[in-house]
C-alpha positions in Angstrom: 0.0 0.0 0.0 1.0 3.5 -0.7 -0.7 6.3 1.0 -0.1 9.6 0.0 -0.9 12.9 1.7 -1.6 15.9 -0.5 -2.4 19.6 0.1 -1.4 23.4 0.1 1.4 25.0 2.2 1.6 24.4 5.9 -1.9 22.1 5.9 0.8 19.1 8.4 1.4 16.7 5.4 4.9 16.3 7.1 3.6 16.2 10.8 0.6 13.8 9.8 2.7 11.8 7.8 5.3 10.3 10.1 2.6 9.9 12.8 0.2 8.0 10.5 3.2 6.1 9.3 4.1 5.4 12.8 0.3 4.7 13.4 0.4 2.0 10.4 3.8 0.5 10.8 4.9 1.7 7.8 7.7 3.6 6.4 7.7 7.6 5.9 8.3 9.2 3.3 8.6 13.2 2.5 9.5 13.8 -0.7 10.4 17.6 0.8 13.1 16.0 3.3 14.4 13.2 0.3 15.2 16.5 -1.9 16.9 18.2 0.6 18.4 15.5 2.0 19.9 15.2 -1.2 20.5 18.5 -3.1 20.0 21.1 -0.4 17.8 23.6 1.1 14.4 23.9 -1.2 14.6 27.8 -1.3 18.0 28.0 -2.4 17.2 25.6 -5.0 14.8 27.9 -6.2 16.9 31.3 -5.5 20.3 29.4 -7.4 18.8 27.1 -10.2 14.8 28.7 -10.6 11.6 26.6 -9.8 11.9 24.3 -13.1 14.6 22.7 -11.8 13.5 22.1 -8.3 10.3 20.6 -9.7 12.7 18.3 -11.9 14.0 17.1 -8.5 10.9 16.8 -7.2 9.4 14.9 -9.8 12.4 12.5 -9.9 12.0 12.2 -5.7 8.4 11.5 -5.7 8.6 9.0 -8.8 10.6 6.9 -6.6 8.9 7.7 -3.7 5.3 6.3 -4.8 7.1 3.1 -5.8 7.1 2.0 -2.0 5.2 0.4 0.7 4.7 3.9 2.6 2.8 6.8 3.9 4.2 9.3 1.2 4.4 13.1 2.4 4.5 15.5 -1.6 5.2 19.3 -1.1 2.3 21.0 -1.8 3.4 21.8 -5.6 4.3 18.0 -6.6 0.5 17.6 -7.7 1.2 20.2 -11.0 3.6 17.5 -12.4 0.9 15.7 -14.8 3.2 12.3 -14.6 2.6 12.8 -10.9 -0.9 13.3 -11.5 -1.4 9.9 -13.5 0.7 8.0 -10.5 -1.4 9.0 -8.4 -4.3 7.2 -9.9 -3.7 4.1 -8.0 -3.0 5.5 -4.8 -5.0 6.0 -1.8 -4.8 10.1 -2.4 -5.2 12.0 1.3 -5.8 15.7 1.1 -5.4 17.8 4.4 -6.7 20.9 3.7 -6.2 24.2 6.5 -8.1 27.0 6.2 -6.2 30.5 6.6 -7.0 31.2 10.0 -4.8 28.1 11.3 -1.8 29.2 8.3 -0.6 31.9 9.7 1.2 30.3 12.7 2.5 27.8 10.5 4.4 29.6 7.5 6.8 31.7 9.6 10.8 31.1 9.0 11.0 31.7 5.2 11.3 27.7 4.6 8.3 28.2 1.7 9.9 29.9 -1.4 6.4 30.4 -2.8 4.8 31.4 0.6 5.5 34.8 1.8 2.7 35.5 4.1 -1.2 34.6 4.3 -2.2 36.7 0.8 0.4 34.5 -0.9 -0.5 31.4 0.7 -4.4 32.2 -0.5 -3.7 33.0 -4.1 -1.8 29.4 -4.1 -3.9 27.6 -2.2 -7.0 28.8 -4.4 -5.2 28.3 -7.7 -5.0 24.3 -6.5 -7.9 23.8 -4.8 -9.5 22.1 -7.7 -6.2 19.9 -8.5 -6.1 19.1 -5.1 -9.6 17.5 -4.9 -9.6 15.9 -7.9 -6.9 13.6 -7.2 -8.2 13.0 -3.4 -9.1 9.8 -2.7 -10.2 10.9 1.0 -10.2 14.8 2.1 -9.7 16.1 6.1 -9.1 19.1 7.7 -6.0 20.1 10.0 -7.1 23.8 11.1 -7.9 23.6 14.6 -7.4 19.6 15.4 -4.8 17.6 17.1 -2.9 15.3 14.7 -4.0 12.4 16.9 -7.2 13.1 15.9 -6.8 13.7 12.4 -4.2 10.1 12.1 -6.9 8.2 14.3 -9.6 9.7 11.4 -7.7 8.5 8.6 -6.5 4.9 9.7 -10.5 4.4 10.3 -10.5 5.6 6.5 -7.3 3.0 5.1 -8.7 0.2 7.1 -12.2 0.8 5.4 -10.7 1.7 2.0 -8.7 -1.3 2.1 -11.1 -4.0 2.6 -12.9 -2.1 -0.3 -10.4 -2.1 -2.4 -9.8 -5.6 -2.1 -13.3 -5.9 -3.3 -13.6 -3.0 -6.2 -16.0 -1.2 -3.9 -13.9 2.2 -2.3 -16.2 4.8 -1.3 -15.0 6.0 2.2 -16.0 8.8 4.5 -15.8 12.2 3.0 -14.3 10.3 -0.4 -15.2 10.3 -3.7 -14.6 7.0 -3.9 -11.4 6.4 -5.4 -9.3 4.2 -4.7 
Protein backbone atom coordinates (compact mmCIF):
# COMPACT_ATOMS: atom_id res chain seq x y z
CA UNK A 1 0.00 0.00 0.00
CA UNK A 2 1.01 3.50 -0.66
CA UNK A 3 -0.69 6.35 0.96
CA UNK A 4 -0.14 9.61 0.00
CA UNK A 5 -0.86 12.90 1.69
CA UNK A 6 -1.57 15.95 -0.47
CA UNK A 7 -2.39 19.64 0.13
CA UNK A 8 -1.44 23.37 0.08
CA UNK A 9 1.39 24.95 2.17
CA UNK A 10 1.60 24.36 5.94
CA UNK A 11 -1.92 22.15 5.93
CA UNK A 12 0.85 19.14 8.37
CA UNK A 13 1.38 16.68 5.37
CA UNK A 14 4.93 16.35 7.06
CA UNK A 15 3.57 16.23 10.81
CA UNK A 16 0.62 13.78 9.75
CA UNK A 17 2.73 11.79 7.80
CA UNK A 18 5.35 10.33 10.06
CA UNK A 19 2.59 9.88 12.78
CA UNK A 20 0.17 8.04 10.48
CA UNK A 21 3.18 6.09 9.28
CA UNK A 22 4.09 5.38 12.76
CA UNK A 23 0.29 4.67 13.45
CA UNK A 24 0.35 1.97 10.45
CA UNK A 25 3.76 0.54 10.81
CA UNK A 26 4.93 1.65 7.77
CA UNK A 27 7.74 3.57 6.36
CA UNK A 28 7.66 7.62 5.91
CA UNK A 29 8.35 9.22 3.29
CA UNK A 30 8.56 13.19 2.54
CA UNK A 31 9.46 13.82 -0.71
CA UNK A 32 10.36 17.58 0.79
CA UNK A 33 13.10 15.97 3.33
CA UNK A 34 14.45 13.20 0.33
CA UNK A 35 15.21 16.53 -1.95
CA UNK A 36 16.94 18.23 0.63
CA UNK A 37 18.38 15.50 1.95
CA UNK A 38 19.94 15.22 -1.21
CA UNK A 39 20.47 18.48 -3.06
CA UNK A 40 20.03 21.08 -0.36
CA UNK A 41 17.82 23.62 1.14
CA UNK A 42 14.41 23.89 -1.15
CA UNK A 43 14.56 27.83 -1.27
CA UNK A 44 17.96 28.00 -2.43
CA UNK A 45 17.22 25.58 -5.04
CA UNK A 46 14.77 27.88 -6.16
CA UNK A 47 16.91 31.28 -5.53
CA UNK A 48 20.26 29.37 -7.42
CA UNK A 49 18.76 27.06 -10.20
CA UNK A 50 14.80 28.68 -10.56
CA UNK A 51 11.64 26.60 -9.79
CA UNK A 52 11.94 24.35 -13.07
CA UNK A 53 14.64 22.69 -11.84
CA UNK A 54 13.47 22.07 -8.32
CA UNK A 55 10.27 20.59 -9.71
CA UNK A 56 12.73 18.31 -11.89
CA UNK A 57 13.95 17.05 -8.52
CA UNK A 58 10.86 16.79 -7.20
CA UNK A 59 9.42 14.87 -9.77
CA UNK A 60 12.42 12.50 -9.89
CA UNK A 61 12.04 12.25 -5.75
CA UNK A 62 8.38 11.55 -5.70
CA UNK A 63 8.61 9.01 -8.80
CA UNK A 64 10.62 6.94 -6.64
CA UNK A 65 8.85 7.72 -3.66
CA UNK A 66 5.30 6.28 -4.85
CA UNK A 67 7.11 3.09 -5.77
CA UNK A 68 7.14 2.02 -2.02
CA UNK A 69 5.22 0.39 0.74
CA UNK A 70 4.70 3.87 2.61
CA UNK A 71 2.81 6.81 3.88
CA UNK A 72 4.23 9.34 1.24
CA UNK A 73 4.39 13.09 2.39
CA UNK A 74 4.52 15.55 -1.57
CA UNK A 75 5.22 19.28 -1.08
CA UNK A 76 2.30 20.95 -1.78
CA UNK A 77 3.37 21.76 -5.56
CA UNK A 78 4.31 17.98 -6.58
CA UNK A 79 0.49 17.62 -7.71
CA UNK A 80 1.22 20.18 -10.95
CA UNK A 81 3.60 17.53 -12.41
CA UNK A 82 0.91 15.74 -14.81
CA UNK A 83 3.17 12.32 -14.59
CA UNK A 84 2.64 12.81 -10.93
CA UNK A 85 -0.87 13.29 -11.47
CA UNK A 86 -1.37 9.92 -13.45
CA UNK A 87 0.71 7.99 -10.51
CA UNK A 88 -1.36 8.98 -8.41
CA UNK A 89 -4.32 7.20 -9.89
CA UNK A 90 -3.72 4.10 -8.03
CA UNK A 91 -3.02 5.47 -4.76
CA UNK A 92 -4.99 6.00 -1.77
CA UNK A 93 -4.84 10.13 -2.36
CA UNK A 94 -5.17 12.00 1.32
CA UNK A 95 -5.84 15.74 1.14
CA UNK A 96 -5.35 17.77 4.35
CA UNK A 97 -6.69 20.93 3.71
CA UNK A 98 -6.22 24.16 6.49
CA UNK A 99 -8.08 26.98 6.18
CA UNK A 100 -6.19 30.47 6.57
CA UNK A 101 -7.00 31.18 10.02
CA UNK A 102 -4.85 28.10 11.33
CA UNK A 103 -1.82 29.16 8.35
CA UNK A 104 -0.64 31.91 9.72
CA UNK A 105 1.24 30.28 12.65
CA UNK A 106 2.51 27.81 10.55
CA UNK A 107 4.43 29.60 7.54
CA UNK A 108 6.82 31.68 9.62
CA UNK A 109 10.84 31.14 9.05
CA UNK A 110 10.99 31.66 5.17
CA UNK A 111 11.30 27.67 4.56
CA UNK A 112 8.33 28.22 1.70
CA UNK A 113 9.89 29.93 -1.36
CA UNK A 114 6.44 30.39 -2.84
CA UNK A 115 4.77 31.42 0.63
CA UNK A 116 5.50 34.83 1.81
CA UNK A 117 2.69 35.48 4.12
CA UNK A 118 -1.16 34.61 4.29
CA UNK A 119 -2.16 36.67 0.79
CA UNK A 120 0.37 34.48 -0.93
CA UNK A 121 -0.45 31.43 0.71
CA UNK A 122 -4.36 32.16 -0.46
CA UNK A 123 -3.72 33.05 -4.08
CA UNK A 124 -1.79 29.36 -4.13
CA UNK A 125 -3.88 27.59 -2.22
CA UNK A 126 -6.99 28.80 -4.40
CA UNK A 127 -5.22 28.31 -7.66
CA UNK A 128 -5.04 24.31 -6.54
CA UNK A 129 -7.90 23.77 -4.80
CA UNK A 130 -9.54 22.11 -7.68
CA UNK A 131 -6.25 19.87 -8.51
CA UNK A 132 -6.13 19.06 -5.12
CA UNK A 133 -9.58 17.51 -4.89
CA UNK A 134 -9.63 15.86 -7.89
CA UNK A 135 -6.92 13.55 -7.24
CA UNK A 136 -8.24 13.03 -3.41
CA UNK A 137 -9.07 9.84 -2.71
CA UNK A 138 -10.21 10.86 1.02
CA UNK A 139 -10.18 14.80 2.11
CA UNK A 140 -9.70 16.11 6.05
CA UNK A 141 -9.06 19.14 7.68
CA UNK A 142 -6.00 20.14 10.04
CA UNK A 143 -7.08 23.76 11.07
CA UNK A 144 -7.93 23.58 14.59
CA UNK A 145 -7.44 19.63 15.36
CA UNK A 146 -4.83 17.59 17.08
CA UNK A 147 -2.90 15.32 14.74
CA UNK A 148 -3.98 12.41 16.90
CA UNK A 149 -7.22 13.11 15.94
CA UNK A 150 -6.79 13.67 12.43
CA UNK A 151 -4.15 10.06 12.14
CA UNK A 152 -6.94 8.19 14.31
CA UNK A 153 -9.63 9.70 11.37
CA UNK A 154 -7.68 8.54 8.57
CA UNK A 155 -6.48 4.92 9.69
CA UNK A 156 -10.46 4.36 10.34
CA UNK A 157 -10.50 5.57 6.51
CA UNK A 158 -7.34 3.04 5.09
CA UNK A 159 -8.71 0.19 7.10
CA UNK A 160 -12.20 0.76 5.38
CA UNK A 161 -10.68 1.71 2.02
CA UNK A 162 -8.67 -1.33 2.12
CA UNK A 163 -11.07 -4.04 2.61
CA UNK A 164 -12.95 -2.11 -0.26
CA UNK A 165 -10.35 -2.08 -2.44
CA UNK A 166 -9.84 -5.64 -2.07
CA UNK A 167 -13.29 -5.90 -3.26
CA UNK A 168 -13.65 -3.05 -6.21
CA UNK A 169 -15.96 -1.16 -3.91
CA UNK A 170 -13.93 2.22 -2.34
CA UNK A 171 -16.20 4.81 -1.25
CA UNK A 172 -14.95 6.02 2.25
CA UNK A 173 -16.03 8.78 4.45
CA UNK A 174 -15.77 12.17 3.01
CA UNK A 175 -14.32 10.25 -0.35
CA UNK A 176 -15.25 10.32 -3.67
CA UNK A 177 -14.63 6.98 -3.89
CA UNK A 178 -11.39 6.39 -5.40
CA UNK A 179 -9.30 4.20 -4.74
Amino acid sequence: MTLVLIGPPAAGKSRVGKALARRLEIPYIDTDSVIVREHGAIAEIFAEHGEPHFRALERAAVSKALREHAVVSLGGGAVLDPDTQRDLEDKLVVLLTVRADAVTARIGGGKRPLVSDIDSWQRLADARADLYASLASFTTDTSHRAVDSIVDEIADWVTQAGTQVDTGQADGRQSKGRS
